[in-house]
C-alpha positions, 0 to 999 in steps of 0.5 A, spaced: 489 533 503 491 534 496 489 529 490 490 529 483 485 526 479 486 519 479 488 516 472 488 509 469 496 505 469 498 498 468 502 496 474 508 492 474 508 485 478 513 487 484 517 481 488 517 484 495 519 481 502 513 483 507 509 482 514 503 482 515 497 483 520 490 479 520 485 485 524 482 491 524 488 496 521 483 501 520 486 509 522 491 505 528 497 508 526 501 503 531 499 497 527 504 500 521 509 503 525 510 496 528 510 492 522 515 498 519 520 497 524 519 488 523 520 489 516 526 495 517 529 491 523 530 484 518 531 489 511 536 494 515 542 489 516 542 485 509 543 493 507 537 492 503 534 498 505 537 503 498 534 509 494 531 504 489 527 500 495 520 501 493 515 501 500 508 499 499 502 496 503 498 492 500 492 491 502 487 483 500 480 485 503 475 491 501 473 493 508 466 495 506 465 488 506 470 484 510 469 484 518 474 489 521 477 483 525 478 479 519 482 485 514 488 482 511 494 488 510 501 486 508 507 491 509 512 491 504 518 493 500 521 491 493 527 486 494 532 483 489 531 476 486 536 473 492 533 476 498 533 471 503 527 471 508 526 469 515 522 469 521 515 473 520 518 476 513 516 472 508 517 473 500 512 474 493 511 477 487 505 482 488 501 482 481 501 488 477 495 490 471 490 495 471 489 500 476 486 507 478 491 511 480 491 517 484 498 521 487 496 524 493 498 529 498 496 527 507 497 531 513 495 525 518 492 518 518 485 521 518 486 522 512 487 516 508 480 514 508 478 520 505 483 519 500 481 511 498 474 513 497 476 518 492 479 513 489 473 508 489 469 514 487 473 515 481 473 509 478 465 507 479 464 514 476 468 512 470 466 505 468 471 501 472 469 496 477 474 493 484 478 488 482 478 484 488 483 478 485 489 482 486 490 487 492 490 494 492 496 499 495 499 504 498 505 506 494 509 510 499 513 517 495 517 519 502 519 518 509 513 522 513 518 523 519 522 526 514 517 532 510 517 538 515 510 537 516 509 530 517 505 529 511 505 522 507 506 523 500 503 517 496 500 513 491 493 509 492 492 504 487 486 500 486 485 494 482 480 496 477 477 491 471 472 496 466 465 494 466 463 490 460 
């Protein structure tokens, strides 16, 4: 596992088509790799699926405190104002603002949780508490099948407000 250290950015809002899931996402790989190929099976015919397109998660609970089987995830990508959704996609605007930031380099799903805790670890460490009314992501950099080892290259951003 590589990280940067985290910083402090104000993201954008994000119009998005995703999936989601209600359950215990936590280390199961096979849960995202379905929702993946939902959201690729519908994004691939529309030719939806470009350089620009941005692949995030988004993810609405924080699971120190949420029950596993109650978690909510939502697997998405950016879209044009005109993309029309249908069946299990849905569409929205995901907020931007304030978030602790942290590039990070992964070998394997194992890593993920080590990586988010860095984060959280960070953000408490430097004033900034969890903003739980906005969703924390995942903002994927590569395609993991693509990278000669398999590494996930990404972005964790955690919804932060300064402490007052």
């Amino acid at each position: 596992m590589k990280n940067e250290q985290p910083s402090i950015k104000e993201l954008v809002e994000r119009l998005v088509a995703f999936v989601s899931f209600t359950g215990n996402y936590m280390g199961n790989t096979q849960v995202f790799a379905e929702l993946f190929t939902k959201l690729g099976s519908w994004a691939g015919p529309k030719g939806l699926m470009t350089p620009e397109t941005v692949y995030l998660s988004s993810y609405q609970d924080d699971p120190n405190v949420t029950p596993p089987d109650e978690l909510k995830l939502e697997v998405c990508m950016s879209v044009p104002e005109d993309a029309e959704v249908e069946g299990e996609v849905q569409k929205k605007v995901l907020p931007g603002g304030e978030y602790a930031v942290m590039n990070a380099e992964l070998t394997g799903a194992e890593e993920f949780g080590p990586a988010w805790e860095a984060v959280v670890k960070w953000a408490a460490e430097n004033n900034y508490d969890i903003d739980m009314s906005r969703p924390s992501y995942e903002l994927y950099l590569n395609d993991p099948e693509k990278h000669p080892e398999k590494h996930h290259i990404l972005e964790i951003c955690l919804s932060v407000k300064a402490r007052s």
